[in-house]
Wavefront OBJ file of the C-alpha trace (Angstrom):
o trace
v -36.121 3.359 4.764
v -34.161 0.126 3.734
v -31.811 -1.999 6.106
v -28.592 -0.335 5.755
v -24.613 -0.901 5.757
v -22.364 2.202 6.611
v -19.142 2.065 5.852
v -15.650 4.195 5.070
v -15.043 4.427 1.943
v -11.279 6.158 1.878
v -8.781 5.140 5.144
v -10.974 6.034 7.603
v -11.655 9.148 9.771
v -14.819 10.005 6.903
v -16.792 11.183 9.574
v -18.849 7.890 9.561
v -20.386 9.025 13.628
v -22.443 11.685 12.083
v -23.976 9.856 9.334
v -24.824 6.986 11.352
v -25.891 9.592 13.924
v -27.958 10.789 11.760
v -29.355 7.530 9.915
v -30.454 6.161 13.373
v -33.212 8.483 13.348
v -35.146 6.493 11.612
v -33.714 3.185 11.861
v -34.843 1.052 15.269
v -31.702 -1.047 15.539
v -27.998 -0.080 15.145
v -25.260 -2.668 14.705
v -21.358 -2.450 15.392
v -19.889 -5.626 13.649
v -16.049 -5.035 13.193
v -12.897 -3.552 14.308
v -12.308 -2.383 18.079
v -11.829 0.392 20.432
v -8.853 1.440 17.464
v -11.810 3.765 16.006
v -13.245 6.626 16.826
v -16.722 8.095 16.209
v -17.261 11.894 16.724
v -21.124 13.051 17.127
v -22.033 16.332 17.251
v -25.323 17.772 18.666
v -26.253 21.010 19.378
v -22.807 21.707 19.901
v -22.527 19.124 22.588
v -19.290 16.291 21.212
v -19.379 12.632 21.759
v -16.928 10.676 20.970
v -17.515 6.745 20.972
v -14.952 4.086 20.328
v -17.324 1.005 21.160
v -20.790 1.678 21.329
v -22.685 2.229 18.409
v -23.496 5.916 17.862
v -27.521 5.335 18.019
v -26.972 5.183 21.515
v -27.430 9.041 21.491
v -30.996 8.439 19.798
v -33.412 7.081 22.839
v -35.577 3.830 22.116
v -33.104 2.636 19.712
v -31.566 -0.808 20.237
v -27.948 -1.190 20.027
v -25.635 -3.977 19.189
v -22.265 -5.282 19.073
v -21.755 -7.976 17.210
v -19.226 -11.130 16.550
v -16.784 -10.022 13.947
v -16.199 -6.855 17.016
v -12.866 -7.063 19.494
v -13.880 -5.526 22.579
v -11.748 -3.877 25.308
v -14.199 -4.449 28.172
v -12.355 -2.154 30.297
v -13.010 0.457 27.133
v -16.702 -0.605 26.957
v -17.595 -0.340 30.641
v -15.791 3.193 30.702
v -18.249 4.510 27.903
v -21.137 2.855 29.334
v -20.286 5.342 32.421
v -19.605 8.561 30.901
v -23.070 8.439 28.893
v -24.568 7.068 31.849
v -23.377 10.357 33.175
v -24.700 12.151 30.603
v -28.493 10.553 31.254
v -27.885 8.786 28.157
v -29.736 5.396 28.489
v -26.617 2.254 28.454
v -29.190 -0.376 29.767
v -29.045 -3.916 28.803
v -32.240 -3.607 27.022
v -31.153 -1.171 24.937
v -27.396 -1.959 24.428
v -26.162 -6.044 23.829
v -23.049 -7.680 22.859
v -22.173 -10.723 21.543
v -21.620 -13.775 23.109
v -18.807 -14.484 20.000
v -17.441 -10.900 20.651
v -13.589 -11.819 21.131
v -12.435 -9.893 24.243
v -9.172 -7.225 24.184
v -6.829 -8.313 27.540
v -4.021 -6.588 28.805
v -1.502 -9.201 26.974
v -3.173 -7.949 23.856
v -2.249 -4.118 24.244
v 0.729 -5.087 25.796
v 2.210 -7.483 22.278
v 0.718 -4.747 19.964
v 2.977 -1.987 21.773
v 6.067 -3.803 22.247
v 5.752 -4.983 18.424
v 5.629 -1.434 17.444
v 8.410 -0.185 19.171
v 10.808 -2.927 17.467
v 9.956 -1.950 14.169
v 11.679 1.793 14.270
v 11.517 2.633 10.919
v 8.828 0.048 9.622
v 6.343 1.171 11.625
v 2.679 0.254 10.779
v 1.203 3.035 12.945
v -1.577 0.606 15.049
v -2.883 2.600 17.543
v -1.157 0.397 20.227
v -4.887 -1.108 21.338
v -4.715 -4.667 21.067
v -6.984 -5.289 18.072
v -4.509 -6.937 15.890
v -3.491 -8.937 18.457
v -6.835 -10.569 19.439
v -7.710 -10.966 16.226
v -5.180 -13.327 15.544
v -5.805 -15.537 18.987
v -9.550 -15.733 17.400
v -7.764 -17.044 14.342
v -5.447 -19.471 16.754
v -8.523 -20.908 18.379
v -7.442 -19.277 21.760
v -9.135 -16.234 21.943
v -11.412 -15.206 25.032
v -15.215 -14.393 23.869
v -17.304 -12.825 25.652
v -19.815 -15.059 26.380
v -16.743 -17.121 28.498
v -17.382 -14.707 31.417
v -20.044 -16.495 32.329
v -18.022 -19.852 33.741
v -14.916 -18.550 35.341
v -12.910 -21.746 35.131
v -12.896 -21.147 31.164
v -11.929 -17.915 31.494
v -8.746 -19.183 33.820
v -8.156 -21.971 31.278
v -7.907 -20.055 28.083
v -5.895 -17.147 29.832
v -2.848 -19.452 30.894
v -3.235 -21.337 27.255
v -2.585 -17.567 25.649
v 0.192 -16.477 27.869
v 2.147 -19.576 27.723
v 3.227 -18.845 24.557
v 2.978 -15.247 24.880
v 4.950 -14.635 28.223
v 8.170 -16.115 26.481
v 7.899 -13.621 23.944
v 8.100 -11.016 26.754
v 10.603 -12.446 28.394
v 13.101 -13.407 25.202
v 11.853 -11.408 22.312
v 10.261 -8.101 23.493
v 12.842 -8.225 26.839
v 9.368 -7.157 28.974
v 7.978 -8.111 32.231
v 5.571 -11.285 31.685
v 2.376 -10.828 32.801
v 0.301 -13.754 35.598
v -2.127 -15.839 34.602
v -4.337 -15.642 37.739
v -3.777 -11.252 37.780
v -5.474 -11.258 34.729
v -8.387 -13.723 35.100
v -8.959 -12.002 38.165
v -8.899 -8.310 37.095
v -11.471 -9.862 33.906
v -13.371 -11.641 36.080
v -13.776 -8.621 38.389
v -16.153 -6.925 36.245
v -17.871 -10.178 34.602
v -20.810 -9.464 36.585
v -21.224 -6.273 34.875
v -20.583 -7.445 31.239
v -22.540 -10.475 31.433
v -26.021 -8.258 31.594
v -25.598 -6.946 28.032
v -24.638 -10.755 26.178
v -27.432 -10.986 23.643
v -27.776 -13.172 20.635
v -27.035 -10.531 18.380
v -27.968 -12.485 15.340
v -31.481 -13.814 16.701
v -32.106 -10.372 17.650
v -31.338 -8.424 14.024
v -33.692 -11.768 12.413
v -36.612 -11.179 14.581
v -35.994 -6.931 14.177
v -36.439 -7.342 10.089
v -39.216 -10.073 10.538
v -41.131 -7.574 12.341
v -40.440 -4.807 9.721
v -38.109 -2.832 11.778
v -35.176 -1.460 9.929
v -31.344 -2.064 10.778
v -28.210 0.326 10.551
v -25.161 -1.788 10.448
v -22.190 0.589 11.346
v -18.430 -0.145 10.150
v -15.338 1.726 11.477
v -11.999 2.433 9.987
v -12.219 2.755 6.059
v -12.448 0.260 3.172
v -8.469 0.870 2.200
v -7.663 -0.566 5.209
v -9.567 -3.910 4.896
v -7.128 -6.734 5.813
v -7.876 -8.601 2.412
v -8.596 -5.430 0.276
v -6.707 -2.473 1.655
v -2.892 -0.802 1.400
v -1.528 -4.412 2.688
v 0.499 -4.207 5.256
v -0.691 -0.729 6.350
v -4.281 -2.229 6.727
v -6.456 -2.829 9.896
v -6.914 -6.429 10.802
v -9.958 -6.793 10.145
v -12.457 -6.798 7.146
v -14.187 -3.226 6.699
v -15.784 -3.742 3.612
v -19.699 -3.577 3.678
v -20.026 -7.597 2.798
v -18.903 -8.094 5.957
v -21.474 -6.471 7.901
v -23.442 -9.995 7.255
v -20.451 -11.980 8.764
v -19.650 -9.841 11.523
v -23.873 -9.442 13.042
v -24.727 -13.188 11.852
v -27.176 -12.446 9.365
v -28.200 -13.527 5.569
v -26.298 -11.176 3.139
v -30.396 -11.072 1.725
v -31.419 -8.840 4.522
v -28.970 -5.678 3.503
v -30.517 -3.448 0.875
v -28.537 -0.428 0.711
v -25.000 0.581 1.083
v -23.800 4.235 1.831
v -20.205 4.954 1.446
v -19.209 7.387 3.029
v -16.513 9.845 1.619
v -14.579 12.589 3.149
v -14.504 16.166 0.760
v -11.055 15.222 0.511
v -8.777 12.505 1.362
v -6.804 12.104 4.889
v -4.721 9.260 6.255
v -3.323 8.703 9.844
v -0.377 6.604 10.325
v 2.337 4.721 7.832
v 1.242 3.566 3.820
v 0.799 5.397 0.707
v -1.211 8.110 0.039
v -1.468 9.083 -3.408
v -2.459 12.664 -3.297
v -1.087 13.361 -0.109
v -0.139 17.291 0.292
v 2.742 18.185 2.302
v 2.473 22.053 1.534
v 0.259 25.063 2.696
v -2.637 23.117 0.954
v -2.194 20.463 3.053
v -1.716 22.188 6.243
v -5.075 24.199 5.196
v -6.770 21.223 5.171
v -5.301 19.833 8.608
v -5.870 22.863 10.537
v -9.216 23.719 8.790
v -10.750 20.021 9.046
v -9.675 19.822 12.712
v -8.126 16.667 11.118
v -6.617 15.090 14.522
v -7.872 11.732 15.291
v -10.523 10.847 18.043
v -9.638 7.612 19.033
v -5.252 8.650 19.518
v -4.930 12.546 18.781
v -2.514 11.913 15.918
v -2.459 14.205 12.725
v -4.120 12.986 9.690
v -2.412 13.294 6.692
v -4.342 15.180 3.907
v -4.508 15.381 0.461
v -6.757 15.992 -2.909
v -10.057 13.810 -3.029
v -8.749 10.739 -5.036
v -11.473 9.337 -7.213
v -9.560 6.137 -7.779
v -10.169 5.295 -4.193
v -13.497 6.008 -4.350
v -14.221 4.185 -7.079
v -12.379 0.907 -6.031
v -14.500 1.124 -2.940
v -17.785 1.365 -4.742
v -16.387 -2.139 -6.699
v -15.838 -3.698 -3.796
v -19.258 -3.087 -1.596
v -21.886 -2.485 -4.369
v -22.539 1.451 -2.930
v -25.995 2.442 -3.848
v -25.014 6.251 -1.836
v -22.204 8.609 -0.907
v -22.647 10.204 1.705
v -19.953 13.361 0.962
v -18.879 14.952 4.156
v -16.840 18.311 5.343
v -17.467 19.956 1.840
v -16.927 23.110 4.173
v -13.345 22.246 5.134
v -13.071 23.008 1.410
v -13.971 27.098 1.279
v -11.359 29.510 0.738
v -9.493 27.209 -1.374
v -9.288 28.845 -5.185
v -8.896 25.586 -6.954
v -10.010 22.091 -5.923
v -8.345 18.960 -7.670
v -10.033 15.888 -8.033
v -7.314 12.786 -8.595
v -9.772 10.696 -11.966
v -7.103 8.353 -12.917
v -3.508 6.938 -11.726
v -0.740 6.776 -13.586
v 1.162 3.266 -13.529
v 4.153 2.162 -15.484
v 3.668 4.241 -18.416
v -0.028 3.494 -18.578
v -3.187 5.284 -17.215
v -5.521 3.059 -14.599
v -8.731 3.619 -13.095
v -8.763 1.315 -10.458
v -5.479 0.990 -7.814
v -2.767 -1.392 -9.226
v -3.015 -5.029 -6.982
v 0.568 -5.534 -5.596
v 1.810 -4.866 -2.278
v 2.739 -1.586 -1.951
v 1.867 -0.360 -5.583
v -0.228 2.173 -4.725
v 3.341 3.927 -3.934
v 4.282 4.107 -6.907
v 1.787 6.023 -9.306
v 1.492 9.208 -10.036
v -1.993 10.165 -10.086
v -3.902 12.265 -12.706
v -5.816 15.462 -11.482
v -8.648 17.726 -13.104
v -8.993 21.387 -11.501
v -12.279 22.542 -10.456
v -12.971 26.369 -9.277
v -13.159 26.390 -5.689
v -15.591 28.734 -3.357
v -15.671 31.087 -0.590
v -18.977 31.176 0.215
v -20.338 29.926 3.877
v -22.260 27.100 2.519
v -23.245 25.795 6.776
v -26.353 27.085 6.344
v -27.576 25.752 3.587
v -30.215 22.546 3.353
v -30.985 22.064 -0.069
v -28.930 20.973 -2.792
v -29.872 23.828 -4.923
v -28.874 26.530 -2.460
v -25.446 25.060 -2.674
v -22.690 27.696 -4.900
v -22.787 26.930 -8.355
v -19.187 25.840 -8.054
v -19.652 23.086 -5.072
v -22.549 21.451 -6.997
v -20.317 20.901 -9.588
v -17.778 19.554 -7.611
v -20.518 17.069 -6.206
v -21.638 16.207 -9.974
v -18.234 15.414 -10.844
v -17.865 13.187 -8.212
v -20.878 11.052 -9.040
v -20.022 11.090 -12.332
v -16.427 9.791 -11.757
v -17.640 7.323 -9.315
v -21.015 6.428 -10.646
v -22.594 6.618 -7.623
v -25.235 9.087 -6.466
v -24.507 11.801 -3.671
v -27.577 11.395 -1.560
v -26.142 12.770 1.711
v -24.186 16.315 1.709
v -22.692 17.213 5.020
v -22.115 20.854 5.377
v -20.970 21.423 9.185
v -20.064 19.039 12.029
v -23.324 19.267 13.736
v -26.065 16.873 13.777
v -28.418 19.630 11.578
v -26.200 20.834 8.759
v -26.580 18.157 6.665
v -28.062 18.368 3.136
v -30.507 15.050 2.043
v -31.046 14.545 -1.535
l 1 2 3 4 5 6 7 8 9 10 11 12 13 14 15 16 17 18 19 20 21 22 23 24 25 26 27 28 29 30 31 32 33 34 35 36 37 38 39 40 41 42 43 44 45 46 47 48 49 50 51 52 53 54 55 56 57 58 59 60 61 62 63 64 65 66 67 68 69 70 71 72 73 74 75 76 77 78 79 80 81 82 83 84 85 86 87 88 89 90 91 92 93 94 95 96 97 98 99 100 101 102 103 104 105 106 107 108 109 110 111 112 113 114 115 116 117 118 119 120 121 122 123 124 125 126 127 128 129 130 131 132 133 134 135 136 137 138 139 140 141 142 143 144 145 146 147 148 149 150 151 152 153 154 155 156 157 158 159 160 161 162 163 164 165 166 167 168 169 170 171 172 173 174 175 176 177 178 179 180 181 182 183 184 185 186 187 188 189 190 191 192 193 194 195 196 197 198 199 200 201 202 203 204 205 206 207 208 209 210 211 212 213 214 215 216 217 218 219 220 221 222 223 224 225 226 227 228 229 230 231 232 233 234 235 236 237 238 239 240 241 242 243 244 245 246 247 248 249 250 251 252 253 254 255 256 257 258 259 260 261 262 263 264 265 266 267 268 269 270 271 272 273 274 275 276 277 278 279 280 281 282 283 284 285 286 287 288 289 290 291 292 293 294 295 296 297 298 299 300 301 302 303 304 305 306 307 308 309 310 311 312 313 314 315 316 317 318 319 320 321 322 323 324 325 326 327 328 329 330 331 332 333 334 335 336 337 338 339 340 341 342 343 344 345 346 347 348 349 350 351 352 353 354 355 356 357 358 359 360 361 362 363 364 365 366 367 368 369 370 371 372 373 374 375 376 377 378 379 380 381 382 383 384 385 386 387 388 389 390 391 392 393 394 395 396 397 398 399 400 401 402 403 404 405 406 407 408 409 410 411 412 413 414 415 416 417 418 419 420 421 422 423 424 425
């Protein structure tokens, strides 16, 4: 099996936890390397649900090690809570199995408390963050102020840095956001009060993914959020803030670009978005509601609807562009039965002319029209099936179609939500 990057390859919510889930099977280390506790990743096993926001998801596999790495924001508060409902669940959260960071940038109350009072200024311009500080700590990692994690470990740094951040930021409570301002000292202590368990897991993340492909072991790096939300690369400014594209899977862990071999994008049946930003082939009828209700389509990190639509091959293909895919991994292909038709979007239409790839300017993507191509739909229960050639006629031509729109292969066919009804190729 080769060293592997994971990533989203539409706005997120592609059901990334069960591939990776699945993937750590036979990979011996499994690393988180960007976004925050803003993503969610649902696992399924033997009808048992996990949902992670922090952790990788090989946690669930024992023996495997797990890592969080640099280009991660982590609510510590977040991360201890998860490392005590698995503990719960015998699930094995040890430091030598689990180990962040020392560069991981830490989420603080100030952080939550900017994003949510940003939000509710905006009314009608809403972004739609999920209100958990990630946008904010990124940029104090940008300003050079930011609190890492390996700071815990001298608790005079840790005071230092807190009153350089809030400063600045308790006069935007008081005069712009008309909020209480928040005390230094409260918040170094309340961080402070749980240093002692945080500072077990710091790890030299990048040391510890060298010496695992040295060895021969083989590495799962796991993204969240999707590709269309990259900061740089995504629906600017309804984008995460941070860089989800699989190149940065070497930037976020600390390792040589050299050591990733394969890249498996991994694409949702059909397309869903949560929050503000366009959304080409977004369905506001009984089609669309199908697919909500259907596709359980409610996020796991903040409950909210997803917006659904048609698969949009544009997307799909951008993404491959833009992170070299090798795989798709094509998931909830069973949302899909009982639909007569399915549409596939193959091209955009853009000022007259007919694109393949999304148009570059801010905001464009709101304004094409894109092109469809009807496929006959099924109604068969396809959960049970494991090979590609018990699949209906009609859903391995849907597959086809999307390799041959995207020119990438569909190596992985998700059939179910649990762990087992997944189809390899």
């Amino acid at each position: 099996m080769a060293n592997t990057v994971i990533i989203g390859s539409q706005w997120g919510d592609e059901g990334k936890g069960k591939i990776v889930d699945m993937l750590s099977s036979g990979s011996d280390v499994i690393v988180r390397f960007q976004g925050g506790n803003n993503a969610g990743h649902t696992i399924k096993v033997n009808g048992h649900q996990t949902i992670l926001h922090t952790i990788p998801s090989g946690i669930l596999h024992p023996g495997k090690l797990c890592l969080v790495g640099n280009g991660v924001v982590l609510d510590p508060f977040v991360f201890l809570q998860e490392v005590d409902e698995l503990s719960a669940q015998s699930v094995d959260v040890s430091p030598s199995r689990l180990g962040i960071s020392p560069k991981t940038h830490l989420i603080l109350p100030y952080h939550r408390a900017i994003d949510i009072a940003r939000e509710t200024m905006k009314k009608g311009k809403k972004i739609g963050t999920t209100g958990r500080g990630i946008g904010p700590c990124y940029e104090d990692k940008a300003a050079r102020i930011g609190l890492r994690c390996g700071d815990l470990r001298n608790p005079d740094l840790v005071r230092s840095k807190i009153r350089t951040a809030l400063q600045e930021k308790n006069v935007l409570f008081a005069n712009l956001y008309h909020c209480d301002v928040m005390d230094p000292d409260t918040v170094a202590d309340e961080i402070l009060g749980i240093a002692d368990r945080m500072t077990p897991y710091l790890r030299d993340v990048s040391e510890a993914i060298q010496d695992a492909v040295k060895s021969g072991k083989i590495v799962l790096w796991e993204g969240a959020q999707g590709v269309h939300l990259d900061i740089d690369h995504g629906t600017y400014p309804y984008v995460t803030s941070s860089n989800t594209v699989a190149g940065y899977a070497s930037t976020g862990s600390g390792i040589g670009p050299d050591r990733i071999t394969r890249t498996v994008g991994i694409v949702k049946a059909y397309t869903t978005r949560v929050g503000s930003g366009p959304f080409p082939t977004e369905l506001e009828d009984e089609t669309g509601k199908f697919l909500q209700e259907n596709g359980h389509e409610f996020g796991a990190t903040t409950g909210r609807p997803r917006r659904c639509g048609w698969l949009d091959a544009v997307v799909i293909r951008e993404t491959a562009r833009l992170c070299g895919l090798t795989d798709i991994a094509l998931t909830k292909v069973d949302v899909l039965r009982g639909l007569p038709t399915l549409k596939i979007c193959v091209d955009y239409e853009y000022k007259g002319e007919r694109i393949a790839y999304p148009p570059q300017g801010e905001n464009a993507l709101a304004d094409v029209k894109p092109i469809y191509e009807e496929l006959p739909g099924f109604s068969e229960d396809i959960t049970g099936c494991r090979a590609f050639a018990a699949l209906p006629a009609t859903v391995q031509k849907y597959i086809k179609r999307i390799e041959a729109l995207t020119g990438v292969k569909v190596s992985i066919v998700s059939v179910g939500a649990d762990r087992e009804e997944t189809i390899e190729r």
